[in-house]
PATORKOL-718884 format. One record per residue (C-alpha): x, y, z. Coordinates in steps of 0.1 Angstrom, whole numbers, m for minus. Layout:
! PATORKOL-718884
{X X&Y Y&Z Z}
...
//
This chain:
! PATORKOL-718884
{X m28&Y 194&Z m291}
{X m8&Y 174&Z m264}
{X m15&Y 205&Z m241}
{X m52&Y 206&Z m243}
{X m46&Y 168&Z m228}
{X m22&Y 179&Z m204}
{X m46&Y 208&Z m187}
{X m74&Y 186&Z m188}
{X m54&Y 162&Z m171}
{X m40&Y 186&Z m145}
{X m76&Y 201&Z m136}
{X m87&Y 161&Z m128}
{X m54&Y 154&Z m110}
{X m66&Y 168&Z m82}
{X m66&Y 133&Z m58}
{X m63&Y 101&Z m72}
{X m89&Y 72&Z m66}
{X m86&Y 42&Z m39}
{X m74&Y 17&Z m64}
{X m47&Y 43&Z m84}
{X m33&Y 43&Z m50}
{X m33&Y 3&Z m42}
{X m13&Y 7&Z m79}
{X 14&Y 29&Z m64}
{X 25&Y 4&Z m37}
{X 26&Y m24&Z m55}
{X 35&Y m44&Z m89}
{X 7&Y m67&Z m97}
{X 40&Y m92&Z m109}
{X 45&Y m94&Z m71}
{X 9&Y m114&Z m70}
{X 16&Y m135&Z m98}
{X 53&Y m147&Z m81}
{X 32&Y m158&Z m52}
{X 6&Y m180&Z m69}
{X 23&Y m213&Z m62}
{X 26&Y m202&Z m29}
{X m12&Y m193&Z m26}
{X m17&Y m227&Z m42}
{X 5&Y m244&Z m18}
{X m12&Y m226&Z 16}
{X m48&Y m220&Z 4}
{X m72&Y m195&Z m1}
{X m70&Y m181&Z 33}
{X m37&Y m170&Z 28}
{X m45&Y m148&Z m2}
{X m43&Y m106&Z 5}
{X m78&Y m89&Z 1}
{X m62&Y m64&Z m23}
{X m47&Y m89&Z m46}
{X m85&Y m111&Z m44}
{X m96&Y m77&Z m49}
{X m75&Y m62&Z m75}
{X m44&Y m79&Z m87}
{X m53&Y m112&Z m93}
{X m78&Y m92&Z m121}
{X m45&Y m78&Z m141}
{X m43&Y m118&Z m149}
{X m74&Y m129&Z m155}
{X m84&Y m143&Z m120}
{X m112&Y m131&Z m105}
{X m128&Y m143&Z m65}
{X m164&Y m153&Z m69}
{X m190&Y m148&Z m40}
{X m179&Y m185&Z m23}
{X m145&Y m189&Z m9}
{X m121&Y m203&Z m30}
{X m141&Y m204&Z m60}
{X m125&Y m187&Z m87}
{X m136&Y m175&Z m128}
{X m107&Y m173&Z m148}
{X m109&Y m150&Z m180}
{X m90&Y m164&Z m210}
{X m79&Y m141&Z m240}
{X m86&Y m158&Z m277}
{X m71&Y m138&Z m303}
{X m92&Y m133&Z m328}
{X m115&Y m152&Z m314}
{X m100&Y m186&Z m331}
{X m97&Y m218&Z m321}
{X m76&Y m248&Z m337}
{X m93&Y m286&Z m329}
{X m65&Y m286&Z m308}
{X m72&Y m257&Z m288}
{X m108&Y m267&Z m284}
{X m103&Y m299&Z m274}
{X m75&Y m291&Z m245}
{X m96&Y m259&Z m236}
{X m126&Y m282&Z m234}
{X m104&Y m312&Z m213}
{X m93&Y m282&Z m191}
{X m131&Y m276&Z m182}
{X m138&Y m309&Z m177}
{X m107&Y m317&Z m151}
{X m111&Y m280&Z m130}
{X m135&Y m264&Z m137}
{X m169&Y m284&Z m136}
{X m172&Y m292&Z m170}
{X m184&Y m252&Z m177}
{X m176&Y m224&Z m200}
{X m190&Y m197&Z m208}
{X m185&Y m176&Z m240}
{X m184&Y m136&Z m234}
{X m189&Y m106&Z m255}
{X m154&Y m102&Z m263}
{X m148&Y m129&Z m282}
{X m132&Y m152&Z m254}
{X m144&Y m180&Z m232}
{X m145&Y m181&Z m188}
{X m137&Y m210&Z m167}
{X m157&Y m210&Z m135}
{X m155&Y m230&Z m100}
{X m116&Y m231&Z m98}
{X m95&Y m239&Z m72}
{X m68&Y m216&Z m56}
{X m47&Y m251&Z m62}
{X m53&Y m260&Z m93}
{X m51&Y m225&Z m107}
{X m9&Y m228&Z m117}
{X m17&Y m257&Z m139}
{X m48&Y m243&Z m151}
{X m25&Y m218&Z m160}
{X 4&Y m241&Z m178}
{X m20&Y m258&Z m198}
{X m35&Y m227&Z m209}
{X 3&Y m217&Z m218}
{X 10&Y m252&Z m239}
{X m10&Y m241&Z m265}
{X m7&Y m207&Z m267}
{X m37&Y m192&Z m246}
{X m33&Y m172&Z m216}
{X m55&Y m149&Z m194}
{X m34&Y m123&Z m186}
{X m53&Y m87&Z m191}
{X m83&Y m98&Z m194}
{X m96&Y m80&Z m163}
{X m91&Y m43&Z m148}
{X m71&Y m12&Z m160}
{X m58&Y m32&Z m187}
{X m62&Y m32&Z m229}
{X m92&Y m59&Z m235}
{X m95&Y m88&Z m260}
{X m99&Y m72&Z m292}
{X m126&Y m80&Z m314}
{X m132&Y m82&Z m351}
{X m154&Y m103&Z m370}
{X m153&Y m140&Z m366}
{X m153&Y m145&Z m405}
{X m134&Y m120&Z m416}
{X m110&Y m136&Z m439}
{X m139&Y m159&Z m452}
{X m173&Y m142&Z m456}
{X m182&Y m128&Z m488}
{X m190&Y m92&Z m472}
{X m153&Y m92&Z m460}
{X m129&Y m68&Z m478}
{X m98&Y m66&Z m453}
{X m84&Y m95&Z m435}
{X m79&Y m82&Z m399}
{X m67&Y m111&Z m382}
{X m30&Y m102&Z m385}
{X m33&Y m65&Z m376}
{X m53&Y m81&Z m343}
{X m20&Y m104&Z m337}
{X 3&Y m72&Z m344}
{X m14&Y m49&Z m317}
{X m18&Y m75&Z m291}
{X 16&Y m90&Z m292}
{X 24&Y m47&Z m283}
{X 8&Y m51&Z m251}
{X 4&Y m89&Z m240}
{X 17&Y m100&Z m208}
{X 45&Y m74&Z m213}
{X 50&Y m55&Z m173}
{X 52&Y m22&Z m188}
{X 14&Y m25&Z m194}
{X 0&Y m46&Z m170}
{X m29&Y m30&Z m156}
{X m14&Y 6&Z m158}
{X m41&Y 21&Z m176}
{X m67&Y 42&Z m156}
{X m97&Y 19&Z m166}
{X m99&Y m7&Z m193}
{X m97&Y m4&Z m227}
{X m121&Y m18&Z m254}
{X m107&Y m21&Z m293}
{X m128&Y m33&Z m321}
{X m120&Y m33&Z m360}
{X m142&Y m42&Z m386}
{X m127&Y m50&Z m424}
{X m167&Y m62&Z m437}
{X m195&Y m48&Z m445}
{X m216&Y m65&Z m413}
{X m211&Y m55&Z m384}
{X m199&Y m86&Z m367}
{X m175&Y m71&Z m346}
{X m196&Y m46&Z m323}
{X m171&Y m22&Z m334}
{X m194&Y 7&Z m326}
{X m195&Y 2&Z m290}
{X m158&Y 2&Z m282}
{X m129&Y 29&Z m268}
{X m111&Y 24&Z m300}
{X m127&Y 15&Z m333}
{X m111&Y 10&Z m366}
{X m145&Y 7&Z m390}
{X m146&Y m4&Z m431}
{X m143&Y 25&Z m448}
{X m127&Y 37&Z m485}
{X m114&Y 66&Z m498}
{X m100&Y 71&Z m532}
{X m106&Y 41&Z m541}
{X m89&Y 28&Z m516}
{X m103&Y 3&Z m486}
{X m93&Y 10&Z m451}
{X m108&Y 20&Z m417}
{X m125&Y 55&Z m402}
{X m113&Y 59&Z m370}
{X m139&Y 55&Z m342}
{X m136&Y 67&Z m304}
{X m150&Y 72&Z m274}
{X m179&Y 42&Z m268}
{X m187&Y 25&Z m237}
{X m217&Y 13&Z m218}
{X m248&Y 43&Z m229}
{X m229&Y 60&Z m256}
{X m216&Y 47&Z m292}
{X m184&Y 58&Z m307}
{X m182&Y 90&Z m320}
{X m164&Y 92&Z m358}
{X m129&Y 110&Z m363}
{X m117&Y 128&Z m395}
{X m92&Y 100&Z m397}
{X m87&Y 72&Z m420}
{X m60&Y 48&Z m425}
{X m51&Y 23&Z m453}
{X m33&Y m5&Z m440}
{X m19&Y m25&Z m414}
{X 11&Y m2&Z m403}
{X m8&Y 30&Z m402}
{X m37&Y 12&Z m378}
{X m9&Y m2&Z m358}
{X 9&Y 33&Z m351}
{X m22&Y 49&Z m346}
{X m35&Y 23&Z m321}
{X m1&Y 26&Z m300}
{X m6&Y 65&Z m301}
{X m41&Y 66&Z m286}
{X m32&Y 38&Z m259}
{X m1&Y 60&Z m254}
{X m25&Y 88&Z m247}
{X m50&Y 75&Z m226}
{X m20&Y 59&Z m200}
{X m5&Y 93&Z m195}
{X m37&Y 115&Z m199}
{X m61&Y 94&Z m188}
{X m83&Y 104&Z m156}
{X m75&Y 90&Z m123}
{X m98&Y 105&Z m97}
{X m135&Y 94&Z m103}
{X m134&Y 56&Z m115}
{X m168&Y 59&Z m126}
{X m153&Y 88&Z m149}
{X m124&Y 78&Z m167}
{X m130&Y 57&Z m197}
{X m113&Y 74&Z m226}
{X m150&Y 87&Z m232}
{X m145&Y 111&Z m204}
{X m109&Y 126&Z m219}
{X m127&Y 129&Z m252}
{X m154&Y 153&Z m236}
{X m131&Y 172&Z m218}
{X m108&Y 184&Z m249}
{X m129&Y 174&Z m277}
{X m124&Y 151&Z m305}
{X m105&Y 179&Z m327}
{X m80&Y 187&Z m297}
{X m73&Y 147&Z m295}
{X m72&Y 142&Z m335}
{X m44&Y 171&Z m330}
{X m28&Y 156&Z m300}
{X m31&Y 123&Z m324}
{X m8&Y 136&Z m350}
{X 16&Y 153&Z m328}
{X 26&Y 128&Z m306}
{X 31&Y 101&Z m334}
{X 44&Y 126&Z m360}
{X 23&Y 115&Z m386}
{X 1&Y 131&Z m411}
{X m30&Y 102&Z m412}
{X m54&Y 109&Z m439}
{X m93&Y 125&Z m431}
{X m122&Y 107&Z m428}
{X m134&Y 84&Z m458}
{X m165&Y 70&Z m462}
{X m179&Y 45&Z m437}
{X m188&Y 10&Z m453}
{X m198&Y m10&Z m425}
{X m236&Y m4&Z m429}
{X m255&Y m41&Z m419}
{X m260&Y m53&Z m383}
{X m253&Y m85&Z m372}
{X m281&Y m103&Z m381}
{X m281&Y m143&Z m378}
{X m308&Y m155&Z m397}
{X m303&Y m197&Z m403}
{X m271&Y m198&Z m386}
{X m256&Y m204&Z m422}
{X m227&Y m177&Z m440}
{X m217&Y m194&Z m474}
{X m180&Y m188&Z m476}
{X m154&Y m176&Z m503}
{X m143&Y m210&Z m510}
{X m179&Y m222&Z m511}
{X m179&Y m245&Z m478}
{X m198&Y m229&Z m450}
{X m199&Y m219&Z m414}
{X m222&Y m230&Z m391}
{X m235&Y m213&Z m360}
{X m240&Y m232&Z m330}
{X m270&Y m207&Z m309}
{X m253&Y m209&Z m274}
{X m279&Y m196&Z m249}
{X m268&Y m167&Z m227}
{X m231&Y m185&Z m237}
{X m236&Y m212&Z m211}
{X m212&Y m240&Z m228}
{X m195&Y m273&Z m216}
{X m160&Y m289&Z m218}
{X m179&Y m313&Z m228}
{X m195&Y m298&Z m258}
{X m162&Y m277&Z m270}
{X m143&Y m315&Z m272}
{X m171&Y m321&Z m292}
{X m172&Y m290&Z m315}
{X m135&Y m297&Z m318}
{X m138&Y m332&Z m334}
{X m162&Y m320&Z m361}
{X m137&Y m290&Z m367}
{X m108&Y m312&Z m369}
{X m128&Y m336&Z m395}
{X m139&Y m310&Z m419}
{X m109&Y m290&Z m417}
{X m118&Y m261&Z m401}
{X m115&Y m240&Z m367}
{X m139&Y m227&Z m348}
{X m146&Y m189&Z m342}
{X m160&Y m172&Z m310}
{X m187&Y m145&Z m314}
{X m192&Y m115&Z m291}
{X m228&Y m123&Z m291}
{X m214&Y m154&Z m273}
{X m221&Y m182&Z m298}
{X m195&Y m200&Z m322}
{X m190&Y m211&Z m356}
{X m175&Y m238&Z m369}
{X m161&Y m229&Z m405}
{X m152&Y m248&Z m433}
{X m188&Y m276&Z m429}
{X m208&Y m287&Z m459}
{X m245&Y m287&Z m461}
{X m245&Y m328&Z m457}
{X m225&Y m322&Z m419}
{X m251&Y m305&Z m402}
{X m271&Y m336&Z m402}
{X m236&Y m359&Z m395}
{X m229&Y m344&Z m364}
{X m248&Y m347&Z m328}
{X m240&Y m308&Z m316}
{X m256&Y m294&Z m345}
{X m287&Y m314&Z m336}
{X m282&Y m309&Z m303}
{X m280&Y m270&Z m305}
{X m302&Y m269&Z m335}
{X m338&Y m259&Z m312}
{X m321&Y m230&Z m301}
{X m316&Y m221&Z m339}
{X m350&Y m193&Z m335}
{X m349&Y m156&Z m336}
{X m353&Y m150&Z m299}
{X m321&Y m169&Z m292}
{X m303&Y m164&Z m325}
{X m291&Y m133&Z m315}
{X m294&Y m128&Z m277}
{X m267&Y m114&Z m256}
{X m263&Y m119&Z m214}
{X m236&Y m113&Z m188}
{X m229&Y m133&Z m161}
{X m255&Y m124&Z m129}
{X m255&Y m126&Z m95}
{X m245&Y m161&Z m93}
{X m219&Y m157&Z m104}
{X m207&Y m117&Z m105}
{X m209&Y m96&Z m72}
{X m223&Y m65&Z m94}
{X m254&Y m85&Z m104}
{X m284&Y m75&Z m91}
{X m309&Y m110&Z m109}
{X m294&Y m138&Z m122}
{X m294&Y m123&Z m157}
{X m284&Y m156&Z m182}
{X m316&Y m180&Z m168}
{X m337&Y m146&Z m170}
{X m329&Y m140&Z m205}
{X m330&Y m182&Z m215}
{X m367&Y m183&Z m196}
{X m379&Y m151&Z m216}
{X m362&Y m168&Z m251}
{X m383&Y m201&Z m242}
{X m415&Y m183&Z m229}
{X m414&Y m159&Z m263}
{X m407&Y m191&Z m287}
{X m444&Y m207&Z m273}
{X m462&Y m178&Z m267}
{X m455&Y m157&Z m299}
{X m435&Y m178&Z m322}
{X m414&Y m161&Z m353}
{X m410&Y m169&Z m388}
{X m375&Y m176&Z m397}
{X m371&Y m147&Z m415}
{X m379&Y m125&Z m384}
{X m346&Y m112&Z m364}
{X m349&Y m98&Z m331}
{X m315&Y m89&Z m307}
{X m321&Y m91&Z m269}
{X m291&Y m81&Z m250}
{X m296&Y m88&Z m210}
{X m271&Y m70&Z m184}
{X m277&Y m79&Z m147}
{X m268&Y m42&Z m137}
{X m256&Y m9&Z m149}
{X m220&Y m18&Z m151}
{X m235&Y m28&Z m186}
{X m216&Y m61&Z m194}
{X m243&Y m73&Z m216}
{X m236&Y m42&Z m239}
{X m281&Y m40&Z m232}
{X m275&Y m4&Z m248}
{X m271&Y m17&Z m291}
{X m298&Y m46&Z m284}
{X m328&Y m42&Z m304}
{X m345&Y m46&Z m270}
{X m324&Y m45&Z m239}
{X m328&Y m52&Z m202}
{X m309&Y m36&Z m175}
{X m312&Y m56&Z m140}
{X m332&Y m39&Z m110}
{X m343&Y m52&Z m79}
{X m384&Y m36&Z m77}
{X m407&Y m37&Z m51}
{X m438&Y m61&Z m58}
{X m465&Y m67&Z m31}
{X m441&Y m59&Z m5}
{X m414&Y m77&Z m15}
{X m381&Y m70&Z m33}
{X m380&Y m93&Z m62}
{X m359&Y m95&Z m93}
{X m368&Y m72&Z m126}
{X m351&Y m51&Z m156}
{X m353&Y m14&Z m170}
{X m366&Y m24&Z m206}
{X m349&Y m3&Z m232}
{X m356&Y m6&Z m271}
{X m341&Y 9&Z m301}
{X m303&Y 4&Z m301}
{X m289&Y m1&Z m336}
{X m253&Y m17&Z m346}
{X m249&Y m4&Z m378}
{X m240&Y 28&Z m401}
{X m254&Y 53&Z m379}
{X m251&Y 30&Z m346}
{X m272&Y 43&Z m311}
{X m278&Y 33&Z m277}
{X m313&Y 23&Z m272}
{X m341&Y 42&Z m253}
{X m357&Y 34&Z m218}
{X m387&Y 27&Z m225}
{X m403&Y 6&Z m193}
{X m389&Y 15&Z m154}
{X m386&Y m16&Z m133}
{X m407&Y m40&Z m146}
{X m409&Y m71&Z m124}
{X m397&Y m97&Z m144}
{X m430&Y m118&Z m148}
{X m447&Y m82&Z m162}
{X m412&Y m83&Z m185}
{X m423&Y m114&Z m202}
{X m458&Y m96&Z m207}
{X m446&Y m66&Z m225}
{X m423&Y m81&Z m245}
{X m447&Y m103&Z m255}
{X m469&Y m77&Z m268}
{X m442&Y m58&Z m283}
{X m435&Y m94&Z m304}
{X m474&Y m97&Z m315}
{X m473&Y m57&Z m331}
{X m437&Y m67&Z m347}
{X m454&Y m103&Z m359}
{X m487&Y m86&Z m376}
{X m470&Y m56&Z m388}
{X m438&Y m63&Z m399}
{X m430&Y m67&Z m438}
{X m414&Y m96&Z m454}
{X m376&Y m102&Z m444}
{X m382&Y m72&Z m419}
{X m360&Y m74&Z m391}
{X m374&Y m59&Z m357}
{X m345&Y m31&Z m362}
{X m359&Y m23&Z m396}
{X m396&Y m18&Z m383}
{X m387&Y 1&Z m352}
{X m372&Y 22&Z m375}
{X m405&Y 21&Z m400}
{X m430&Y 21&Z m374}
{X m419&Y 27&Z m338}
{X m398&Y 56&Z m341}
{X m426&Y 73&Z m354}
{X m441&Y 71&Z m314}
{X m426&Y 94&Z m283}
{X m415&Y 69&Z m260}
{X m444&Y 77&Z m232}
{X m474&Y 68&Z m255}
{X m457&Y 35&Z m263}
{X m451&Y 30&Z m226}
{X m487&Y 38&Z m221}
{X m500&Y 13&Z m249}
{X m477&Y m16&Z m233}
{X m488&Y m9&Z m195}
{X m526&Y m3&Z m205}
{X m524&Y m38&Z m222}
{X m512&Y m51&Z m200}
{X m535&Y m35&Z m170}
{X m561&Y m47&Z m193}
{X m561&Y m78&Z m212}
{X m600&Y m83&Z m211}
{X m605&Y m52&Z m233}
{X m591&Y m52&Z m266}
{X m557&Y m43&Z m269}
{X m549&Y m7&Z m279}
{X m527&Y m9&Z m312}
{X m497&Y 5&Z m329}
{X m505&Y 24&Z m361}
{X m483&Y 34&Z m394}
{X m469&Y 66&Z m391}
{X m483&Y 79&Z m356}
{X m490&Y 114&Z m360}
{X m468&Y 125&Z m331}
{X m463&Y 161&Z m351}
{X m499&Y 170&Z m344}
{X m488&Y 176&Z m306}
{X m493&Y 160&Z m267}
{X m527&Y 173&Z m269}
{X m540&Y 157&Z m297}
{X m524&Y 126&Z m286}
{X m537&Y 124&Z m249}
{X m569&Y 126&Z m270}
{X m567&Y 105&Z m295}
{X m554&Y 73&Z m264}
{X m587&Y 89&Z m250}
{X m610&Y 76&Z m276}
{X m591&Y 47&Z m283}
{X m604&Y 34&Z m248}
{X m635&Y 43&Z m248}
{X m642&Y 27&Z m284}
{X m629&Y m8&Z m264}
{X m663&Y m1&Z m243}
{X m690&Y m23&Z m259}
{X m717&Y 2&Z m282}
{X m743&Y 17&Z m258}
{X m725&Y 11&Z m224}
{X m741&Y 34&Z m199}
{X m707&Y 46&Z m195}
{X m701&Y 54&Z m232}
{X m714&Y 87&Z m226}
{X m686&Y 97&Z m195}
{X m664&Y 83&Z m214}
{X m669&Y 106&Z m244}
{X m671&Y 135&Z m222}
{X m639&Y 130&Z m203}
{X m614&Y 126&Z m233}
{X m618&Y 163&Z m233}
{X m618&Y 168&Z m199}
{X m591&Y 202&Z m188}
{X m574&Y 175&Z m161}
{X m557&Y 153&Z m184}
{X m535&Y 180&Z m191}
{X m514&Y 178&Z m162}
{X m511&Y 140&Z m168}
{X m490&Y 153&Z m202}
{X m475&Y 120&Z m215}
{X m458&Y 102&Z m184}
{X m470&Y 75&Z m172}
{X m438&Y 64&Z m144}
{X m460&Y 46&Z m121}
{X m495&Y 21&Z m120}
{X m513&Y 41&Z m96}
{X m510&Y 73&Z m120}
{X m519&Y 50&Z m154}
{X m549&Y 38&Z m130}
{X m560&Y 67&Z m122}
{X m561&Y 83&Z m156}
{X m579&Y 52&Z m171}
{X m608&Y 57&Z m146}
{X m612&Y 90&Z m155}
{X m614&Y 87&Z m197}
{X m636&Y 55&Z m191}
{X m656&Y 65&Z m163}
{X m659&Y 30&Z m152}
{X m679&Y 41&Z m121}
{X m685&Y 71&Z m102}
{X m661&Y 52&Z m75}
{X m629&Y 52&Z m100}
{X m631&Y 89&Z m94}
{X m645&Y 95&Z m62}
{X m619&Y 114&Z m39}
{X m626&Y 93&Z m9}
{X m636&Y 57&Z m24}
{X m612&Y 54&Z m48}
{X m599&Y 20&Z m58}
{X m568&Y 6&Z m45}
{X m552&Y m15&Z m69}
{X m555&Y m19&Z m105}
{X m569&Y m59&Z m97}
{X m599&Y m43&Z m89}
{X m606&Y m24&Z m122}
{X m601&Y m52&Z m139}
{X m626&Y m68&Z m118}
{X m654&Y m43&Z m119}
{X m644&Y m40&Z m158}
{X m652&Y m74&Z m161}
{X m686&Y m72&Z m143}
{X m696&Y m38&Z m160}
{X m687&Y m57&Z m195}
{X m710&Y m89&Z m192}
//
């Protein structure tokens, strides 16, 4: 019920954030008036609140160097005419250093502006029917849907008008220019693959039939460490999606929290009433009786194997893998040509890559940016995601897009995967989250850690998240992991997933099979022990771990595992088999947060020397194990 919203409301209405107060004194239309007059005197005549704020409701956004701005440019649907690409790709080229990059909603960024050039950035933009208004701050995002929707086999509703009817609701109209409390993410889905993200949005609209009828389950509540929760709501075509979308945006502008910014997604008014009180509220605001819950179709990740969807009319599209989205001007003229010469458009991705739709086999070899992008076309940068980093966004804490490229190029010669194999990395340079790192098959969130003395750049390493029917955020399952350590345990999470998996097998599929079957800390344990120790031989992941059998049995089990890596009649053999048992394991349970503590407890169960657990002659760094392992071993 409306009311539940308004006492929720009321309770968190208590004082209103720094920036819901910079909203009440002024209209972010004033900034836009005075662009050409911010052109015309320079950068230093620009307001901090409207480099800090305003200039956001449009798209514009201050980078870390004066007068260097990233400009944020809404693409409905993702779709670009030849003619688009090309003038969005000449726009590059003449302001903005020949760069674009493609984003994770489905849109492209200009970087390196000028506070001058920005009104005919701006008009250009305009002349063919692209703008960046809304793209940044309290405002409703680029929607997303799947970039073949009206052409891939798997695709049952055609979405790209319902996308046009909702945005033309809110787009560059005052009344919703950045009056939201936070920002708004919508994603609908009409095939069976998930190629919209649609799970990790405010407002999904998911594939779904009832009665024999197709539609969409209504999905709410997702942002950065939570999926979307499902609704008992279902609707069957274009009208009904479009009233219900205006209801819940309708909702979350006059209900929606404004004290704690780091607490007022839509997630946040969803836990406060529940998702029953705001299915109520739902139907008594827009005086409509929607339908309950079908059932939920969409059921395969995004998964890119050879770039290549056969379409409905039998042409094809092609993917062009665009690392970490790092494009050109250059290259979109060129992707533009080969549309306009087949007959196609190309289509933006939010797992920033692009097809081009409507090729034939016989193109991919015609064309020079097929070629081009064609040794990218692997599993470790088929499908990996990254947000901008610290170059280039004040929140980023490593430089996030050449982190994620250098661990794509070091896995591809180090541990090289068949073509069939399918792996998602999704990289985000902090925990604002912007590389959605939460749904990748393995995700990195940015840290700075500590690493002989010095502050250097590294990632939280998380694994498990899953896109599809029964979508979740992944796990942590390594702290702060210098980067160069990063590389290593990824590494040897690739060489289990390359000897164990099954044919076809995607990493999701044996995580699922194998991995799940492990707590978290013994898996962290294998990885770091590996890695402490690549002389021995490497402790290894086993069918159906027999975690059920308890943390003792376990701590046992890792126990003897080590000591059988001690070559047969070692005169430590004998500690070693002593010591699995030993009662002061017990209080090292099954976390392993630090080397010292791993260290420590290796000693022990090996008994490398009476040294490794001598009180006062301990050793002081894990460098020297390895050392005396080494001599002990000869």
């Amino acid at each position: 019920m409306v009311a539940d919203l308004i006492e929720a409301f009321q309770h968190r209405s208590k004082k209103l954030n720094k920036i819901e107060k910079l909203k009440s004194k002024k209209s972010p239309i004033d900034t836009l008036n005075k662009l050409e007059e911010y052109a015309k005197n320079g950068y230093s005549s620009i307001p901090k609140e409207d480099l800090d704020f305003f200039l956001k409701s449009f798209g514009i956004f201050d980078r870390n160097e004066p007068n260097s701005f990233m400009m944020r440019v809404r693409v409905p649907n993702g779709k670009l005419t030849p003619h688009q690409a090309k003038r969005v790709g000449e726009i590059a080229i003449k302001y903005g250093q020949d760069y674009i990059d493609i984003t994770t909603r489905m849109q492209f960024q200009l970087r390196f502006l000028k506070i001058e050039d920005i009104p005919a950035v701006l008009k250009e933009l305009d002349e063919i029917g692209l703008s960046p208004f809304q793209t940044g701050v309290d405002n409703i995002r680029t929607i997303i849907t799947d970039p073949l929707n009206q052409f891939a086999k798997d695709s049952y509703i055609e979405t790209d008008d319902i996308v046009l009817e909702m945005t033309k609701f809110f787009w560059k109209k005052p009344e919703w220019l950045s009056v939201l409390p936070r920002k708004f993410n919508i994603g609908i889905n009409g095939s069976i693959a998930n190629r919209a993200n649609v799970f990790a949005q405010d407002l999904g609209f998911v594939l779904a039939s009832k009665n024999g009828e197709y539609g969409f389950n209504l999905y709410l509540g997702g942002k950065v460490g939570e999926t979307a929760k499902q609704t008992n709501i279902f609707v069957k075509n274009s009208d009904e999606v479009v009233l219900l979308f205006k209801t819940i945006i309708t909702l979350f502008r006059d209900y929606g929290f404004r004290d704690n910014r780091n607490k007022n997604r839509l997630f946040y008014l969803l836990q406060a009433v529940g998702i029953e009180k705001f299915e109520e509220a739902i139907r008594e605001v827009s005086n409509y009786d929607f339908a309950t819950a079908g059932t939920t179709l969409v059921d395969i990740e995004n998964q890119n194997r050879d770039g290549l969807v056969e379409l409905k009319n039998s042409r094809y599209a092609k993917l062009v893998i665009v690392p970490s989205g790092i494009f050109s001007g250059s290259d979109m003229v060129k992707a533009s040509q080969v549309a306009d010469e087949v007959g196609g458009e190309i289509r933006l991705t939010y797992d920033q890559n692009l097809y081009i739709v409507g090729v034939t086999k016989d193109d991919l070899s015609k064309y020079e940016i097929f070629q081009k992008y064609g040794k990218f076309d692997n599993p470790y940068f088929q499908n990996m995601v990254a947000c901008a980093g610290s170059k280039e966004c004040p929140y980023g804490v490593i430089e996030n897009k050449p982190d994620a490229i250098k661990l794509a190029n070091y896995l591809s010669e180090n541990v090289p995967l068949e073509n069939n194999s399918i792996v998602r990395f999704h990289w985000s340079a902090c925990p604002k989250g912007c590389g959605i790192h939460g749904i990748g098959d393995i995700g990195f969130e940015g840290v700075r850690v500590k690493q002989n003395g010095e502050s250097v750049s590294g990632a939280h390493i998380f694994i498990g998240g899953k896109m599809g029917k029964g979508a979740r955020e992944g796990k942590r399952l390594i702290k702060s992991a210098p980067l160069s350590d990063v590389n290593i345990y990824v590494s040897n999470l690739m060489k289990i997933y390359r000897e164990m998996k099954n044919s076809n097998e995607s990493f999701s599929e044996f995580e699922n099979r194998v991995l799940s079957h492990y707590p978290l800390q013994v898996l962290e344990f294998i990885l770091k022990f590996n890695r402490a120790f690549p002389e021995l031989a490497p402790l290894k992941v086993i069918e159906n771990f027999p975690a059920w059998k308890g943390e003792k049995y376990i701590i046992e089990y890792l126990g003897k595992e080590i000591a059988k890596r001690l070559p047969k009649g070692h005169k430590f053999e004998a500690v070693a088999q002593k010591m699995w048992s030993h009662s002061s394991m017990d209080k090292f349970c099954l976390s392993f947060p630090k080397l010292d503590k791993i260290r420590r407890w290796i000693m022990d169960i090996c008994g490398i020397a009476d040294k490794a657990i001598s009180k006062e002659n301990r050793y002081s760094s894990i460098s020297e194990v390895i050392k005396e392992l080494e001599r002990v071993t000869q």
